[in-house]
C-alpha positions in Angstrom: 3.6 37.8 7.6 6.1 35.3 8.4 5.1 31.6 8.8 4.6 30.3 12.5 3.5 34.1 13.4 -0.4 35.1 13.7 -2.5 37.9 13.6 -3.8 38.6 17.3 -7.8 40.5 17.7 -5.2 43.9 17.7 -3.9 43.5 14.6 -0.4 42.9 16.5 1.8 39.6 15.5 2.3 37.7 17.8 4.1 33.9 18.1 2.0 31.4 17.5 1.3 30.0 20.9 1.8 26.0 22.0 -1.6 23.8 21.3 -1.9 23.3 25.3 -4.2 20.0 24.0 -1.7 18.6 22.4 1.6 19.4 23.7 3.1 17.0 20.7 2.8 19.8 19.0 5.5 22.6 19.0 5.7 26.2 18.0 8.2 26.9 15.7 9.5 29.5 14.0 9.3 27.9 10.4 6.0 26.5 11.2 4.6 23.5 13.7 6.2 20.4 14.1 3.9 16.9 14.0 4.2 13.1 14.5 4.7 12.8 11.2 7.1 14.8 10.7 9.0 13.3 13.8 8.3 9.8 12.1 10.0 10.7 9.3 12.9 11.9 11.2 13.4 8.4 13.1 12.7 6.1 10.1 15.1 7.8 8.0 17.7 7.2 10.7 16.9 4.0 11.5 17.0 3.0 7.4 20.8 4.7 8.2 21.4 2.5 10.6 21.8 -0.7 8.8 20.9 -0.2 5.2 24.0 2.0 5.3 26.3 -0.7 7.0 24.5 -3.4 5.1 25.5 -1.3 1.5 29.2 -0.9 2.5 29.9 -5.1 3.3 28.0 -5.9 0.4 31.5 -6.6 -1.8 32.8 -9.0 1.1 29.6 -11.5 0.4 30.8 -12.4 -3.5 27.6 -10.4 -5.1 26.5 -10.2 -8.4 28.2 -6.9 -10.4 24.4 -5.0 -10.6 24.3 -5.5 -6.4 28.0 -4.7 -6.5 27.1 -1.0 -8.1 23.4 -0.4 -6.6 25.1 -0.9 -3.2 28.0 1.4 -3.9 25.2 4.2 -5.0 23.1 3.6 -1.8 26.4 4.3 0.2 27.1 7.3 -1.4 23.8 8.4 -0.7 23.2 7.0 2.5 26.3 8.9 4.5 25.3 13.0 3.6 21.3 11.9 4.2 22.5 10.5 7.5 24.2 13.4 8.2 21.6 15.6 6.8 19.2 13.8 9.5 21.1 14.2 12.4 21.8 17.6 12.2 17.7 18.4 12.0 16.8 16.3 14.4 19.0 18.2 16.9 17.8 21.6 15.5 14.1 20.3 16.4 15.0 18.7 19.5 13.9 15.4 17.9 15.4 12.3 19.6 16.7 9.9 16.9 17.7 6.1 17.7 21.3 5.3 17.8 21.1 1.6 16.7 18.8 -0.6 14.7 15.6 -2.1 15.7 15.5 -5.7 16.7 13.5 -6.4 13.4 16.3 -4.9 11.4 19.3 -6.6 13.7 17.4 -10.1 12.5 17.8 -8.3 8.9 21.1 -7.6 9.5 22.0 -11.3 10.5 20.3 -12.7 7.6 22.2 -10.4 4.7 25.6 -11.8 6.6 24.9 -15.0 6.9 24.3 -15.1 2.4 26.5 -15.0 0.1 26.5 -15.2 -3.7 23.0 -15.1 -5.7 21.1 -16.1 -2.4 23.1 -12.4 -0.8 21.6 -10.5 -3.6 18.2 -11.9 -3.5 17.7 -10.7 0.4 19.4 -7.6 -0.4 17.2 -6.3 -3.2 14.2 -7.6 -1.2 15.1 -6.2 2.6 16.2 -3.2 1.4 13.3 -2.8 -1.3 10.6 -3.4 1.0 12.1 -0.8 3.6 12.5 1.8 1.4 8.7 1.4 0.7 8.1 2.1 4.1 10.2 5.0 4.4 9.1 6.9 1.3 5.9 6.1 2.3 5.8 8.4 5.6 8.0 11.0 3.1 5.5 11.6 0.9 2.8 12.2 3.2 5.1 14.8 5.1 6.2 16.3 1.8 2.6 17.0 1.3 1.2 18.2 4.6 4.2 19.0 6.9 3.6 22.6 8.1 7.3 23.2 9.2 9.9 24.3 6.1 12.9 22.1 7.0 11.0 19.1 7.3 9.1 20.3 4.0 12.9 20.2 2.2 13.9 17.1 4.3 11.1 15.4 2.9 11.9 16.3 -0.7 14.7 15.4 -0.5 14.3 11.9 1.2 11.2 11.3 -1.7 14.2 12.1 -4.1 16.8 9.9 -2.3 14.5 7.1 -1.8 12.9 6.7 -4.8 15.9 6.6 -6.9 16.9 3.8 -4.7 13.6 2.0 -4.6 14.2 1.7 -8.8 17.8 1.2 -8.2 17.0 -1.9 -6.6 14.3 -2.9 -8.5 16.9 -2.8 -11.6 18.3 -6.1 -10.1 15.2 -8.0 -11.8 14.9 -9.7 -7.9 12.5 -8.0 -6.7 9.1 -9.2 -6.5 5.2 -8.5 -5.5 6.2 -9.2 -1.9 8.8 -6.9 -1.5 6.8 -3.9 -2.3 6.0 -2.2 0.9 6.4 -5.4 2.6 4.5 -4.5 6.2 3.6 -1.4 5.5 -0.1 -2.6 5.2 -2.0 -5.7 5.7 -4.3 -5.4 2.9 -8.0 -7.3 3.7 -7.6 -11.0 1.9 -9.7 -11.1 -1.3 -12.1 -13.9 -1.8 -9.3 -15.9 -4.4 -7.0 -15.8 -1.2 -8.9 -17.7 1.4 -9.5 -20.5 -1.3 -8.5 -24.1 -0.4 -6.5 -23.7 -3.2 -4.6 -20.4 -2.1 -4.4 -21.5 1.8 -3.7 -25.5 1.1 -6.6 -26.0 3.3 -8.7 -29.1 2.9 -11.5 -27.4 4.6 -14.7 -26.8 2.4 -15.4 -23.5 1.2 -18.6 -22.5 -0.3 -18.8 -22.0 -4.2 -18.1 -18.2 -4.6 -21.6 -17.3 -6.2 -22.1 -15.8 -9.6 -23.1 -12.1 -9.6 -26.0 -11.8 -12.1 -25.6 -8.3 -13.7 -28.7 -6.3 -15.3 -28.2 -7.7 -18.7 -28.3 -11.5 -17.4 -31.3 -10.4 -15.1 -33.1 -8.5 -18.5 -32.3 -11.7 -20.1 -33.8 -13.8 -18.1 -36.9 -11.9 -17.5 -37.4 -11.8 -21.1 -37.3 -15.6 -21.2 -39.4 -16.3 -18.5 -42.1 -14.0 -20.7 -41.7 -15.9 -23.3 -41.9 -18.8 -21.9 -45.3 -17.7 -20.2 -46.7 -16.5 -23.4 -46.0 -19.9 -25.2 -47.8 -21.7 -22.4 -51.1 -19.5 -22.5 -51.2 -19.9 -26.3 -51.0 -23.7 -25.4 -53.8 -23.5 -22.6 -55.7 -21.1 -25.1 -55.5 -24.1 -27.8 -56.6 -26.6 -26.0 -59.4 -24.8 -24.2 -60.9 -23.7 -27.4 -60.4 -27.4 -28.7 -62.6 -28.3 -25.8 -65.5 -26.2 -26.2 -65.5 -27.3 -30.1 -65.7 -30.8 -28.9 -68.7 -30.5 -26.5 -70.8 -28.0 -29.2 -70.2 -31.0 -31.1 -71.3 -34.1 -29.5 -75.1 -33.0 -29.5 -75.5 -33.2 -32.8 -73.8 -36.7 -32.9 -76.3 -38.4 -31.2 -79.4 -36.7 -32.7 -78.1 -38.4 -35.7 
């Protein structure tokens, strides 16, 4: 049986029909298209839209020689996947953007307005952090996408975008931040809210101790014997006691 093409109660095959609940989802012959899969379409256009442009100026801002040749690899790269994306977007009836998104106009701006070492540091850590993004939503369509072209688009972009994500990181500039920069905002550990971390004067409470089994076992076991010690004590001096008063009778009859 053909993907896309189910089984009716007769036994006859018949094409899958349109999800009328969701009418973002379409009926293809190659299987079902998704958001995701539509995501993936627009962010790997959008990466086209000024990584690409960004790649080819990058020997008119004096670059170092190891931006010099990762840009010349992401342009070579870059041009057939943009093609590659235009062409399956119109065969899914996918609108694509046809310019960049503010955010990565102000990107844009930035890389022209460097030059020199500072050029290669916002280079390798734009187009770094991007790439995250990107292989981010290829991955998960790789895995799950239910259509077949989108299944090989995807493999391809993991291939494409991975090699560039350790293309860039090759320039040695890339650091912590850059990695999937604004793909997620990760909940702020107790070290990060700090005085010390934020440059807050503001008091924080001491981060308390956590007291594992062993320290609890140790501490019940000194508490017993410290217990045990102070009944032997009591014990003694009880015992002491009665000695004394059997005692004093026969002092005085004496």
């Amino acid at each position: 049986m053909l993907p896309g093409v189910a089984a009716g109660h007769d036994g006859n095959t018949n094409p899958t029909p349109p999800d009328v609940r969701n009418d973002k989802v379409v009926p293809l012959a190659q299987g079902v298209l998704n958001d995701d899969d539509r995501t993936l379409l627009k962010k790997v256009r959008l990466a086209g839209l000024w990584e690409l442009p960004m790649a080819k100026e990058a020997p008119q801002h004096n670059p170092g020689q190891r931006t010099r040749e990762v840009a010349k690899h992401l342009v070579a790269d870059h041009e057939p996947l943009d093609v590659q994306t235009r062409k399956l977007a119109a065969k899914l009836g996918v609108p694509i953007p046809d310019e960049p998104a503010p955010e990565q106009k102000e990107w844009m701006a930035e890389l022209r307005a460097a030059s020199g070492p500072e050029f290669d540091r916002i280079f390798a850590k734009r187009l770094r952090a991007a790439h995250g993004q990107v292989y981010i939503v290829a991955a998960k369509v790789r895995a799950g996408t239910k259509n077949n072209d989108m299944r090989a688009f995807a493999q391809t972009a993991v291939n494409l975008v991975g090699k560039h994500m350790a293309l860039l990181e090759s320039t040695g500039l890339v650091d912590g931040d850059s990695l999937v920069a604004g793909a997620s905002s990760p909940t702020p550990t107790p070290e990060a809210t700090t005085p010390e971390a934020t440059g807050s004067a503001s008091t924080a409470s001491p981060k308390p101790r956590a007291v594992s089994s062993r320290d609890d076992g140790g501490m019940n076991i000194g508490v017993g014997l410290v217990v045990a010690i102070l009944l032997v004590v009591v014990g003694v001096a009880a015992t002491l006691g009665i000695v004394r008063l059997l005692q004093t009778p026969g002092k005085s009859s004496r």
